[in-house]
RODO-2510 file (C-alpha; in nm, 4 decimals, decimal comma):
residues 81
     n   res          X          Y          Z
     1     x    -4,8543     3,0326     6,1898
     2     x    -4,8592     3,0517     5,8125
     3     x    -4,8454     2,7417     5,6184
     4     x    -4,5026     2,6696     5,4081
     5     x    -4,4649     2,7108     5,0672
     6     x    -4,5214     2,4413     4,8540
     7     x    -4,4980     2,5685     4,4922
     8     x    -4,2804     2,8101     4,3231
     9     x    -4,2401     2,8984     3,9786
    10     x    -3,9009     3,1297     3,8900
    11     x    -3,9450     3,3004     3,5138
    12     x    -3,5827     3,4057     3,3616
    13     x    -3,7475     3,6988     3,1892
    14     x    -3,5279     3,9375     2,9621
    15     x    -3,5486     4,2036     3,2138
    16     x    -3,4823     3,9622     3,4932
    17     x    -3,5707     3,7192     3,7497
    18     x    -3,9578     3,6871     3,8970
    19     x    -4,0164     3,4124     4,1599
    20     x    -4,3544     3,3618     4,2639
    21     x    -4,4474     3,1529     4,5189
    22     x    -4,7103     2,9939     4,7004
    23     x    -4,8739     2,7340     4,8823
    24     x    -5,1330     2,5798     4,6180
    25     x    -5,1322     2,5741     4,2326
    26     x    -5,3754     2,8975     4,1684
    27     x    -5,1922     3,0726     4,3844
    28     x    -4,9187     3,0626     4,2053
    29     x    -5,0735     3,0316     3,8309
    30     x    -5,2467     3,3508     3,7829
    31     x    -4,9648     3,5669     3,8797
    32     x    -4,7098     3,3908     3,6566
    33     x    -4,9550     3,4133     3,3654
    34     x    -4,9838     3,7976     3,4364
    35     x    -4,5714     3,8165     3,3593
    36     x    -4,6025     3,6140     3,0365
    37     x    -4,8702     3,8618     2,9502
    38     x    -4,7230     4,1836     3,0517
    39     x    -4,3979     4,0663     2,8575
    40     x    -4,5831     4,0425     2,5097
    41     x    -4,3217     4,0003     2,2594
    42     x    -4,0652     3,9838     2,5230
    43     x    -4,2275     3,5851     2,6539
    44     x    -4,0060     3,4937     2,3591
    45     x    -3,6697     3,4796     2,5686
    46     x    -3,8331     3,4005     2,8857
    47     x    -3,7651     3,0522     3,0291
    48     x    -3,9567     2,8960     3,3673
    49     x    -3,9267     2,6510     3,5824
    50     x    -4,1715     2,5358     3,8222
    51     x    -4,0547     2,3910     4,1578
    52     x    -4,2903     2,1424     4,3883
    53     x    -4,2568     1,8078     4,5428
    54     x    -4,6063     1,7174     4,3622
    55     x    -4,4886     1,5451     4,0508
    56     x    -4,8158     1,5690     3,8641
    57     x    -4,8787     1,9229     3,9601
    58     x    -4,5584     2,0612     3,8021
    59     x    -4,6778     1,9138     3,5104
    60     x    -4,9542     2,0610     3,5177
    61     x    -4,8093     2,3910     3,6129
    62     x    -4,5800     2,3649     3,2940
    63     x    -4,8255     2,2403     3,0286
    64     x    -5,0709     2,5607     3,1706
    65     x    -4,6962     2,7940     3,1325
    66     x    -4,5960     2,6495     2,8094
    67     x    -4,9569     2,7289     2,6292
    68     x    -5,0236     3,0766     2,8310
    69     x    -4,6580     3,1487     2,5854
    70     x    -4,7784     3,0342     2,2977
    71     x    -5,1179     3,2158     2,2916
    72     x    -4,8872     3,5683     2,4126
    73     x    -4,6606     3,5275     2,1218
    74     x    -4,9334     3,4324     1,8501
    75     x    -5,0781     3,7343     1,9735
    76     x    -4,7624     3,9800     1,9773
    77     x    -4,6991     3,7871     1,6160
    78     x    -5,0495     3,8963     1,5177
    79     x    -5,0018     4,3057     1,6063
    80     x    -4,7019     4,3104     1,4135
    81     x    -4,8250     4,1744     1,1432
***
């Protein structure tokens, strides 16, 4: 019997919607951090929410989110430039 899922994050990206879920934080983390990175310049009109009954691991989960977007579009700022 597989264990039920206890964390999911759902990413509104501009080409549509990605749900990833899992049953523990890194299972969950990596994978949403790859679509933030494969977006590039595109993270810029991508919202996420992060769904869990663990209060301080959605915060977590967001504060990780939140920074993984700002380092992909400093970095799609920086190959325009």
């Amino acid at each position: 019997m597989s264990s039920p899922v206890t964390v999911a994050i759902v990413l509104a990206t501009p080409h549509g919607l990605q749900h990833i879920v899992g049953a523990e934080e890194r299972d969950v983390a990596g994978p949403a951090e790859a679509c933030l990175r494969a977006l590039k310049a595109d993270a810029r009109g991508t919202s996420f929410w992060v769904q869990t009954r663990d209060l301080a691991a959605r915060e977590r989960l967001t504060g990780y989110l939140w920074q993984v977007k700002r380092e992909v579009l400093a970095e799609a700022q920086h190959d325009m430039s």
